[in-house]
C-alpha positions as CSV (number, residue, x, y, z in Angstrom):
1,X,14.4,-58.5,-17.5
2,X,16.3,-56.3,-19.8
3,X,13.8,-55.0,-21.4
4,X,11.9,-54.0,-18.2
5,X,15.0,-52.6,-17.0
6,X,15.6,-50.5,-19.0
7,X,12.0,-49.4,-18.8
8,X,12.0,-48.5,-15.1
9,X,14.8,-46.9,-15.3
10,X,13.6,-43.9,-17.2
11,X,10.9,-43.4,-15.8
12,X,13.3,-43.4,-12.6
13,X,15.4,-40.9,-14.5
14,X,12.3,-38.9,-15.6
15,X,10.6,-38.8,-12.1
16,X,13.9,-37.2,-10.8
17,X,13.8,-34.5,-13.3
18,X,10.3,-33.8,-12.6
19,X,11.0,-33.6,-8.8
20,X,13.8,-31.4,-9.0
21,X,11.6,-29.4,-11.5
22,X,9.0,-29.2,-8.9
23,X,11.4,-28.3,-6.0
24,X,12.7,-25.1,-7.5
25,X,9.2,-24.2,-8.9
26,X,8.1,-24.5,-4.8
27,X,11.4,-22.4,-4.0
28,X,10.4,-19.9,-7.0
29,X,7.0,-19.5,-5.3
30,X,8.4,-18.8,-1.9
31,X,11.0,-15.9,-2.8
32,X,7.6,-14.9,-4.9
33,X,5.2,-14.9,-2.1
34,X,8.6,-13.5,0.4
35,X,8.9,-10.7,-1.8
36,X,5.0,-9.3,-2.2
37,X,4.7,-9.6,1.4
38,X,7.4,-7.2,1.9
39,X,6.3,-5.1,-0.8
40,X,2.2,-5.4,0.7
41,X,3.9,-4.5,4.5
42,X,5.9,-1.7,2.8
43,X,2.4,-0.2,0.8
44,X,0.3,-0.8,4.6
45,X,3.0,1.8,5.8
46,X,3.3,4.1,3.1
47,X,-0.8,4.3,3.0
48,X,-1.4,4.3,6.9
49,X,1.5,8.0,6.6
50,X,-1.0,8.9,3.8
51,X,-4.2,8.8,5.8
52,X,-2.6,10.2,9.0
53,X,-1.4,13.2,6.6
54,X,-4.8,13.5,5.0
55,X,-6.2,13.7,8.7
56,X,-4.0,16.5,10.0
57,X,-4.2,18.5,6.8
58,X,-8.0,18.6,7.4
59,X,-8.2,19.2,10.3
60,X,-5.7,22.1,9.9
61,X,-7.7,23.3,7.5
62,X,-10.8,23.2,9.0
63,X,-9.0,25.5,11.9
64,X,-7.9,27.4,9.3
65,X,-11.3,27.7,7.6
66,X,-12.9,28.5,11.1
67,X,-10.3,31.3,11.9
68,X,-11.1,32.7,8.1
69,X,-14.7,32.4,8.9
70,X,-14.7,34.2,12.2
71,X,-12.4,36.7,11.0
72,X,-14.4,37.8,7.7
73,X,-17.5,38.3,10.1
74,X,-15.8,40.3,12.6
75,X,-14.7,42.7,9.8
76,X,-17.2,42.4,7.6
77,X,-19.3,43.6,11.1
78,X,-16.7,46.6,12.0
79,X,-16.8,47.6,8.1
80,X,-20.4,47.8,8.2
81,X,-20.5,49.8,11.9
82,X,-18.1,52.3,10.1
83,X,-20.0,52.7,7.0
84,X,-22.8,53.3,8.8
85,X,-21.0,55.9,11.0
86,X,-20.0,57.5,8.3
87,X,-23.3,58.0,6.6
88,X,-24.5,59.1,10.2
89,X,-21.9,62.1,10.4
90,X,-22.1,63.0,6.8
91,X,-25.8,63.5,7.5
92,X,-25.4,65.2,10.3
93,X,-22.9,67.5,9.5
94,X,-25.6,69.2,6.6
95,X,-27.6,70.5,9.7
96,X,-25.1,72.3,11.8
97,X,-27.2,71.2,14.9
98,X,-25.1,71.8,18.0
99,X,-23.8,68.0,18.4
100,X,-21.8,68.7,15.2
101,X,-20.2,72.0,17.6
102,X,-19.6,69.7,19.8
103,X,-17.4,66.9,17.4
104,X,-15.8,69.4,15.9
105,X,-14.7,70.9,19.4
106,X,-14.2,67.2,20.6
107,X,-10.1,66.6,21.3
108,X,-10.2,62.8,20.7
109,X,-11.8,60.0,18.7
110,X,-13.0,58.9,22.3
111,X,-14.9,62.1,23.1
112,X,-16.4,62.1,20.0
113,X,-17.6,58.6,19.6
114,X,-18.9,59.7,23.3
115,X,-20.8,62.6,22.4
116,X,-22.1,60.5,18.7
117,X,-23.6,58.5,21.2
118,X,-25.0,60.5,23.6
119,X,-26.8,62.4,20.2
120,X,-28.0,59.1,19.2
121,X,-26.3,58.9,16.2
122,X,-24.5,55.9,17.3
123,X,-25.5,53.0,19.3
124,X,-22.8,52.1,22.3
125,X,-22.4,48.7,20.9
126,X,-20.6,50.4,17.7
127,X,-19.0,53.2,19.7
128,X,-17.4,50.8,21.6
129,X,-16.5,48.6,18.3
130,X,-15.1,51.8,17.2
131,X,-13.1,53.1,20.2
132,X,-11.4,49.1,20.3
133,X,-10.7,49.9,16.5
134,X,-9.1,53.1,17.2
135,X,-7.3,51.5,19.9
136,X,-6.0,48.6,17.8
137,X,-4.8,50.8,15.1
138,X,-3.0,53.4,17.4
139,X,-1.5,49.9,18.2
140,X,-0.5,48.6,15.1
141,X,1.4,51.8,14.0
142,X,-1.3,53.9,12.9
143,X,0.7,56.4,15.1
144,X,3.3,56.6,16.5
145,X,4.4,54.5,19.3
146,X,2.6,55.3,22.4
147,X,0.8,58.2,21.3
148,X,-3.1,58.7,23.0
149,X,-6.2,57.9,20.3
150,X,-6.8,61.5,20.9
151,X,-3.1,62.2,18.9
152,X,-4.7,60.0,16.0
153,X,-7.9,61.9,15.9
154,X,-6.0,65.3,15.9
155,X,-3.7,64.1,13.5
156,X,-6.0,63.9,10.9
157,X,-7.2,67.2,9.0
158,X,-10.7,66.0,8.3
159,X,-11.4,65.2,11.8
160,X,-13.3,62.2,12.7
161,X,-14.6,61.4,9.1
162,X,-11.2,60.9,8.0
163,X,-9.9,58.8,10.9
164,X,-13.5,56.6,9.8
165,X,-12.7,56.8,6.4
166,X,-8.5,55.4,7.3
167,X,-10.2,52.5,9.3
168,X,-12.4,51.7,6.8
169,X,-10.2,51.5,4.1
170,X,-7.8,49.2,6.5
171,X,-10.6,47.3,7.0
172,X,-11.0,46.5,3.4
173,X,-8.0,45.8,2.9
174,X,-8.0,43.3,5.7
175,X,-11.1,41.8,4.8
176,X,-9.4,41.2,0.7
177,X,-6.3,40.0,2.2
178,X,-8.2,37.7,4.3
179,X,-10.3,36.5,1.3
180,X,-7.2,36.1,-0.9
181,X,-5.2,34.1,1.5
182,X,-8.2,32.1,2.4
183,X,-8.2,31.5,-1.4
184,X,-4.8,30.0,-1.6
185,X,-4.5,28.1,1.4
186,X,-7.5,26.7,0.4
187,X,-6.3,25.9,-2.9
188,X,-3.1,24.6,-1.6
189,X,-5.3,22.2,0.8
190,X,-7.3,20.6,-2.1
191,X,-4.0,19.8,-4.2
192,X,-2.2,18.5,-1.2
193,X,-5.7,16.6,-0.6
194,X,-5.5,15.3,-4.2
195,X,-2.2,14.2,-4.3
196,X,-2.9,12.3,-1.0
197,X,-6.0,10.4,-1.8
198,X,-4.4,10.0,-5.2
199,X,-1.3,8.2,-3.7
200,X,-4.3,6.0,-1.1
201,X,-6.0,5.5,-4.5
202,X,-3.4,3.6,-6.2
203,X,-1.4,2.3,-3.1
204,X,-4.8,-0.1,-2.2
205,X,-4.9,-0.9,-5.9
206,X,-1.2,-2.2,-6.1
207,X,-2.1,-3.5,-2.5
208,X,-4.4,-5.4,-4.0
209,X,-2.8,-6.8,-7.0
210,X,-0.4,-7.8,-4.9
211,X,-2.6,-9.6,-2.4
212,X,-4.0,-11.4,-5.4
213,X,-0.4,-11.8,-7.3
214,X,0.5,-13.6,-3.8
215,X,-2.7,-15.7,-3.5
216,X,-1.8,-17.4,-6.7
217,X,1.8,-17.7,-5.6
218,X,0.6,-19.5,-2.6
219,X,-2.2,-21.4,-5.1
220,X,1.1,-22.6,-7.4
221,X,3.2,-23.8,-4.1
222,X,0.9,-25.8,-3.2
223,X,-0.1,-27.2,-6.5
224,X,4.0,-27.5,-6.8
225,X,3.8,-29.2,-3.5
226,X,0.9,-31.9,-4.7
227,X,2.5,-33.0,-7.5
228,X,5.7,-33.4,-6.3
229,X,4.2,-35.8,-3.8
230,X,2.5,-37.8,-6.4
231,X,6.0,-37.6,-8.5
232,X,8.0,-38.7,-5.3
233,X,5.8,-41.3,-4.2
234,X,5.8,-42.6,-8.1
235,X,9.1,-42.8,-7.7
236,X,9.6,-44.5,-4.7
237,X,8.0,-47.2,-6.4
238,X,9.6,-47.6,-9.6
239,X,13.0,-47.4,-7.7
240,X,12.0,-50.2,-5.4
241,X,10.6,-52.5,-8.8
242,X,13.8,-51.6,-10.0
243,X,15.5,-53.1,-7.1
244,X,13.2,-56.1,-6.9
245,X,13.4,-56.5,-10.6
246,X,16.9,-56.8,-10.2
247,X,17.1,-59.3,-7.4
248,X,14.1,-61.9,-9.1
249,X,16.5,-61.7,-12.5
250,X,19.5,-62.3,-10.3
251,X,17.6,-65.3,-8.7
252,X,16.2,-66.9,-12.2
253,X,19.8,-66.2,-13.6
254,X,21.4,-68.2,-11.1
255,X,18.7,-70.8,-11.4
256,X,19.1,-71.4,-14.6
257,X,23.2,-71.5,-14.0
258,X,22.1,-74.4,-12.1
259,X,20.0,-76.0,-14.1
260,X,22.5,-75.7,-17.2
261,X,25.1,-77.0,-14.5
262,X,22.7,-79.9,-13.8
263,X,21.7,-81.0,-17.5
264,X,25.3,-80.7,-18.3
265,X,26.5,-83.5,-15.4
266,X,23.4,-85.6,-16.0
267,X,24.7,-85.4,-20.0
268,X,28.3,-86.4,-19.1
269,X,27.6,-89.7,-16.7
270,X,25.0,-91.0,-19.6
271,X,28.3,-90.3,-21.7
272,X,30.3,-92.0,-19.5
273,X,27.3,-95.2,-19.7
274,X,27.2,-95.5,-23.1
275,X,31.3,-95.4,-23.4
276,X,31.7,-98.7,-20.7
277,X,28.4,-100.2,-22.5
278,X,29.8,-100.7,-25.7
279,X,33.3,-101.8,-24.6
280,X,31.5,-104.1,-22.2
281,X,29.0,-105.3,-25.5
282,X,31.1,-104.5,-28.2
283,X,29.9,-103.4,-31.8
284,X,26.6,-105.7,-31.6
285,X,24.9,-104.0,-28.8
286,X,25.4,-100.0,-30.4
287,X,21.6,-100.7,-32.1
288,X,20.0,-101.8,-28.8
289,X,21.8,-99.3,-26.5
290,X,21.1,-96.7,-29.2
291,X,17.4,-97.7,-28.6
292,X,17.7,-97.8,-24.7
293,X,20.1,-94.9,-25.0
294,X,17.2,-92.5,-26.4
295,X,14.3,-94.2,-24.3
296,X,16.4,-93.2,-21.8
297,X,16.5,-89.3,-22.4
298,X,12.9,-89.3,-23.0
């Protein structure tokens, strides 16, 4: 019984370490698995403002690029209407025909767009590109505030080959500002685009390092969990052998208490037997009782 005892009662004492063990290795695994969901919702949010940024920025630029796009053609059309203009007067103005009298008597860019066209030097379609120029420039502070196209045309010493030659040069220099911000914005789009699908990029890779990191939290917790259910149950039963063990010694003690008890009374009255015997006999009878006496026990 001892021996058994003492047996059962580390393994009792071992089975409770391991279950406690086991507990805070399941508790370990929940703050885990607590912890990389939060951090998995918190890279969700972070990578859902990524993509919604991405999104806009293109689509920004794509306005952007449209704008450039329609812009560049318009100018890259009016600096081609004026070149052409240009190399139309300059021609012209070699042969002294009588339209050139009539430019240089002209007293406005209008009039003499007007009489270009009526000399066919000019199509309408450019005249009236032309004249919407002129317009837009007189505008823009070309001249001065409120003053008629015709003040712009008579401002300028060289007549209508310098007011071409001012509005082609503006152009120009529209078209190369136009170019050169289109440059940088563009620039500035593909870094901000890089940066963005960088920070996608590696947020769905610790996304997914931490889907995985959690799927073996999860895998442990309920490995954790088995075992502790083998380890409880194991020792369920060595604390109830313990107690049985206990009880079935207590009972065998007891019986043998008895028994010893027993032997001991049955001992005492044989005693007793022998003791009246032999004063009842005297000395002569001691060999036979002896005899008796043993056949007796036996």
């Amino acid at each position: 019984c001892e021996d058994r005892s003492k047996e059962l009662s580390f393994e009792i004492k071992t089975g409770k370490a391991e279950v406690a063990e086991l507990n805070a290795a399941i508790a370990q695994e929940e703050a885990t698995s607590g912890a990389l969901e939060a951090e998995i919702e918190k890279l969700a949010g972070e990578i859902q403002i990524d993509e919604a940024d991405l999104k806009a920025a293109t689509e920004i630029r794509t306005k952007e690029a449209d704008a450039f796009a329609a812009s560049e053609k318009e100018l890259m059309e009016i600096i081609d209407t004026l070149q052409r203009a240009t190399a139309v007067l300059e021609r012209e103005m070699g042969k002294h025909g009588a339209s050139m009298v009539q430019l240089q008597s002209a007293n406005g860019m209008a009039q003499a767009l007007a009489i270009m066209v009526q000399a066919s030097m000019l199509s309408t379609a450019d005249a009236s590109k032309l004249t919407a120029l002129v317009q837009s420039s007189s505008q823009d502070g070309d001249a001065d505030a409120g003053a008629p196209a015709a003040a712009v045309y008579e401002g300028h010493s060289s007549g209508i080959l310098g007011v071409l030659g001012d509005l082609l040069e503006k152009a120009e220099t529209q078209l190369e500002d136009a170019r050169s911000k289109e440059t940088k914005d563009l620039h500035a789009f593909e870094m901000l685009k890089q940066s963005l699908e960088d920070e996608i990029k590696f947020g769905n890779k610790e996304m997914s390092e931490a889907k995985a990191s959690l799927a073996a939290a999860a895998e442990k917790k309920s490995s954790a969990e088995g075992d502790l259910g083998v380890t409880s149950k194991d020792l369920a039963g060595d604390t109830s052998a313990l107690a049985d063990l206990h009880h079935d010694c207590m009972t065998k003690a007891e019986d043998f208490e008895a028994e010893a008890k027993s032997r001991g009374e049955e001992l005492a009255a044989l005693a007793k037997a022998k003791e009246v015997i032999q004063e009842a006999t005297g000395g002569a009878a001691s060999l036979s009782y002896g005899l008796s006496q043993v056949s007796l026990l036996q």
